[in-house]
N, C-alpha and C positions, 0 to 999 in steps of 0.2 A: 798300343801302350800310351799310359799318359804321357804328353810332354815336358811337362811342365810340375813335379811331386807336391809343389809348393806354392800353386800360385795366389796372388794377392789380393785377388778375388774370387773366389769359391765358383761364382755363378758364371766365368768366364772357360772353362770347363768343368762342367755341372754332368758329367754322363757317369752312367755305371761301371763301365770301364775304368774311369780314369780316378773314379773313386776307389776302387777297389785293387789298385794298383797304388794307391794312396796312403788307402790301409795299413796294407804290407810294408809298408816305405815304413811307417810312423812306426809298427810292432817291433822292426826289424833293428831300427834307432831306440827303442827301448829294453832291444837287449831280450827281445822275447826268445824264448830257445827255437834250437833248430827242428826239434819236433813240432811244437808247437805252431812256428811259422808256417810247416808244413800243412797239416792241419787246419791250419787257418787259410790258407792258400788251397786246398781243396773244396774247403763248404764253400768260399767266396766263388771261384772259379767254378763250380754246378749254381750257384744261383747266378751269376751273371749268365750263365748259357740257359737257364732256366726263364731270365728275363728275353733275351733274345728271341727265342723261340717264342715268346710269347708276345716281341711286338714292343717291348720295353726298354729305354735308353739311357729315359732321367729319371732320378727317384722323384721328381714332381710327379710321374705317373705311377707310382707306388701307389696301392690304395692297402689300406687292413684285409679287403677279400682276399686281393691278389697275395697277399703274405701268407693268411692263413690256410691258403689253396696250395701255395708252395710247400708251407712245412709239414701238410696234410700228404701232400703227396710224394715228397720228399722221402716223409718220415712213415709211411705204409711197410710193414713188415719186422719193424724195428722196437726198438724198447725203447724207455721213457727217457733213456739218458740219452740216446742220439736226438731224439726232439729237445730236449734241454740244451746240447749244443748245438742246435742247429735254431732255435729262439733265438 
């Protein structure tokens, strides 16, 4: 987990983890609902494991293939509205 939800330089932890535990913090303080969080706490939590598995940490190694390879593969068997929320 991240240490730090806030810290005062972005770049001093910069991983996908700790961004996406980050997320959650900021949705949570804006009162996003409990479904909702949850929700959003699942797509996050398969794409950070979907980075992992693949080798990936910081979103400096995000590339557009790698995205588009995710939500391709992600979104295989599903309808137009899962790949809209998962965009």
């Amino acid at each position: 987990m991240c240490e730090q939800l806030y810290p005062e330089n972005l770049l001093e932890k910069n991983d996908i983890d700790c961004l996406i535990q980050r997320c959650l913090k900021m949705e949570q303080d804006r009162k996003l609902s409990a479904n909702s969080i949850k929700e959003l706490k699942r797509y996050l939590m398969e794409f950070g494991k979907y980075c992992k598995v693949n080798g990936i940490s910081s979103p400096t190694q995000l590339t557009p293939d790698f995205l588009r390879e995710y939500t391709e593969n992600r979104c295989i068997n599903t309808g137009p509205n899962l790949k809209k929320a998962v965009v």
